[in-house]
C-alpha positions in Angstrom: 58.5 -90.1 24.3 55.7 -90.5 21.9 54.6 -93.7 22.9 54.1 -92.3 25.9 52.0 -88.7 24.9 49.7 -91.2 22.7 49.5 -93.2 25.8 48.5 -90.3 27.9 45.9 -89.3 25.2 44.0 -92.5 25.9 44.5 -92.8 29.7 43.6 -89.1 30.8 40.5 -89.3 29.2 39.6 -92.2 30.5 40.2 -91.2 34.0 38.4 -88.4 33.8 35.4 -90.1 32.4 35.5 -92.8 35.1 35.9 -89.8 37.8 32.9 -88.1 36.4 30.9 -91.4 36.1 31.2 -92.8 39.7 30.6 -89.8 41.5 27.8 -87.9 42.9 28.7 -84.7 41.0 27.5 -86.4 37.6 24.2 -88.1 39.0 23.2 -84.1 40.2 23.6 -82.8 36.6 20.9 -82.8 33.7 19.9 -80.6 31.0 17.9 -77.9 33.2 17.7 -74.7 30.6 18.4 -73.8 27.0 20.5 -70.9 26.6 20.6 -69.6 23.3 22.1 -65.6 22.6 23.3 -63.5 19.1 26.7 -62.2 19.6 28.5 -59.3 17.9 32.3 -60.0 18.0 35.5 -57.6 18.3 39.0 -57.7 18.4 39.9 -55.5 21.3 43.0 -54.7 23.3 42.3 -54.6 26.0 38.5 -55.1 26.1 38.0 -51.3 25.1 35.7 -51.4 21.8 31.9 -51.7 23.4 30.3 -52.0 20.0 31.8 -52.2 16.7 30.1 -51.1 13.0 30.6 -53.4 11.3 29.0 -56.1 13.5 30.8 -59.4 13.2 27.8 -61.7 14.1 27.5 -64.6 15.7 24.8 -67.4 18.0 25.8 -69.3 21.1 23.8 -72.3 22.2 24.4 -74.0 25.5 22.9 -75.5 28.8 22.9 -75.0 32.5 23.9 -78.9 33.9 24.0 -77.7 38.0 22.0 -74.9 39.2 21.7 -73.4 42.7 19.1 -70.7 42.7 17.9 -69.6 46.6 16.3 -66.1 47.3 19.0 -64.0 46.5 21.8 -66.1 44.9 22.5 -67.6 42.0 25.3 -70.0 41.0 25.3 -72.4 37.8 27.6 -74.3 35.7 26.9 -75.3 32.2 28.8 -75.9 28.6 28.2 -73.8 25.6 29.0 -74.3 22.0 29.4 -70.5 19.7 30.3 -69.7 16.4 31.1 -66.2 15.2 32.8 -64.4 11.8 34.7 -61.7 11.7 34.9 -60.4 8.3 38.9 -59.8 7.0 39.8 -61.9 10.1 38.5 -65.1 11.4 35.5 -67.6 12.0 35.8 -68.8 15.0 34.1 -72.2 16.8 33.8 -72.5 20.4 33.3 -75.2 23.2 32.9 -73.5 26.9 32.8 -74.8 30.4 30.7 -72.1 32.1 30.1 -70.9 35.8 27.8 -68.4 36.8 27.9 -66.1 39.7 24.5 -63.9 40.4 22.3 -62.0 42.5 18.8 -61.4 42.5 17.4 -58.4 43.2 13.9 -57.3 44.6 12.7 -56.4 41.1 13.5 -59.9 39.8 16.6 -58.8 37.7 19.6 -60.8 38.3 23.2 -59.3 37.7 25.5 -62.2 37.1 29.4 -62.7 36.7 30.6 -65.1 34.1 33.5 -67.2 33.8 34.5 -69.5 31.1 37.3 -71.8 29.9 37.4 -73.8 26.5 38.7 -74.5 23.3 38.6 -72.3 20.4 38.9 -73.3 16.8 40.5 -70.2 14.8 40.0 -70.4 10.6 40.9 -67.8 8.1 38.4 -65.9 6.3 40.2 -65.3 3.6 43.2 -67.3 1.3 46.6 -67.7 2.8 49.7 -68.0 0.9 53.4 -69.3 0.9 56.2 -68.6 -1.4 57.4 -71.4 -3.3 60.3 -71.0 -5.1 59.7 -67.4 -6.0 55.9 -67.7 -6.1 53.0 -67.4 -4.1 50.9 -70.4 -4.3 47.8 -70.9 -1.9 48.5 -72.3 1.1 45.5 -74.7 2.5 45.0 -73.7 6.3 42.9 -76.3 8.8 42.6 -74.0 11.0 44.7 -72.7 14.8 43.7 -74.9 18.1 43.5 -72.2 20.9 43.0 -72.3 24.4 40.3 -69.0 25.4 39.2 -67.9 28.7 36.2 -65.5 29.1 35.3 -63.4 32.0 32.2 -60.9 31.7 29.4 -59.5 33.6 25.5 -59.8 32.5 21.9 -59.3 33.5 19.1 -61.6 33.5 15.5 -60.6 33.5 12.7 -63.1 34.1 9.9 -62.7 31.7 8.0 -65.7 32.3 8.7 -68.6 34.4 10.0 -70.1 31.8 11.3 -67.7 30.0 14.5 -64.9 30.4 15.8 -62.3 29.0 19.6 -61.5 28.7 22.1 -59.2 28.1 25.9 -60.2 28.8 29.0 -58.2 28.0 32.2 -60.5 28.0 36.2 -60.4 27.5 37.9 -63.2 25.8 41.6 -63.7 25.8 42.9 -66.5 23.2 46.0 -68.2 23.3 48.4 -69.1 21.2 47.8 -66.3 18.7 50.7 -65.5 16.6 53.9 -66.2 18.9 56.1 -66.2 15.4 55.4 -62.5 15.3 55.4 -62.2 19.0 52.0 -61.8 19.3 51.2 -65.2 21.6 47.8 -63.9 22.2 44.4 -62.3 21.0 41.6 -59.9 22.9 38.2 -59.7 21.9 34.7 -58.5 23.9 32.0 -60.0 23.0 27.9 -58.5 23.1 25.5 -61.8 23.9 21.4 -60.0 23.8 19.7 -63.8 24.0 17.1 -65.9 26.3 17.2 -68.5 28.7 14.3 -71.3 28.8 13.7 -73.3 31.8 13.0 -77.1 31.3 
């Protein structure tokens, strides 16, 4: 049984890059903006804190690979990488697959809807520890491999050609969380006030 999940770790990858390599989807994406946004973090349940004081900062950086931008509608799918810290709580790491739903209006605003699936990376901020015969020693802690899903709404306003200006409200639910406390899974929401750059 474990020769066969290494196995599977070598050939699904494979596949997949093979599949993306010999079809037309892959020869229609490139590097076509630069999204970069500041986010302030917070645990929520469900979604209901807007804006928290402290802020718990954090900076997204990603690209649109496809975009299909007509009169009125908007679609695009991209990746992003984020990192954010949570004081008393976590730093968190983040790789996204993004899609992008949107429409244009008149005025040149454009009100999107977001979703997202990807990997989280959940660390500690602070020390951790075991007991060990009767004591508490410090406990190292690499870190929790989650699955999150995002799904938000956002605006987009064009200040150049080249140039945007955006606002995105988003809800994240992370999984697994704690399932030895029966807690499988987290909520945040998540502020992104950030830019978008054309190539």
């Amino acid at each position: 049984m474990k020769t066969m999940k290494q196995l599977l770790k070598v050939i699904l990858p494979a596949v997949v890059l093979i599949i993306v390599t010999q079809t037309r989807v892959y020869s229609q994406w490139k590097l076509q903006t630069l999204n970069v946004a500041f986010i302030s973090e917070s645990v929520s349940v469900p979604f209901g804190q807007v804006v928290t004081n402290p802020v718990h900062p954090g900076i997204s950086i990603g690209t649109d690979l496809w975009v299909k931008d007509q009169t009125s509608w908007y679609r695009s799918f991209g990746v992003e990488a984020a990192y954010y810290y949570h004081e008393l709580y976590e730093h968190a790491l983040m790789v996204d697959a993004v899609y992008k739903f949107g429409y244009t209006f008149n005025f040149k605003l454009r009100a999107n809807l977001t979703g997202a699936l990807g990997y989280k990376h959940s660390i500690l901020s602070g020390d951790t520890y075991v007991l060990k015969s009767g004591e508490y020693v410090e406990k190292q802690h690499p870190g929790q491999p989650q699955v999150n899903t995002k799904i938000g709404f956002g605006l987009a306003y064009p200040v150049t050609n080249k140039l945007s200006v955006t606002a995105d409200y988003q809800g994240m639910f992370a999984i697994p969380y704690a399932p030895e406390k029966e807690m499988p899974f987290s909520t945040h929401a998540l502020i992104k006030i950030g830019t978008i750059i054309k190539f």
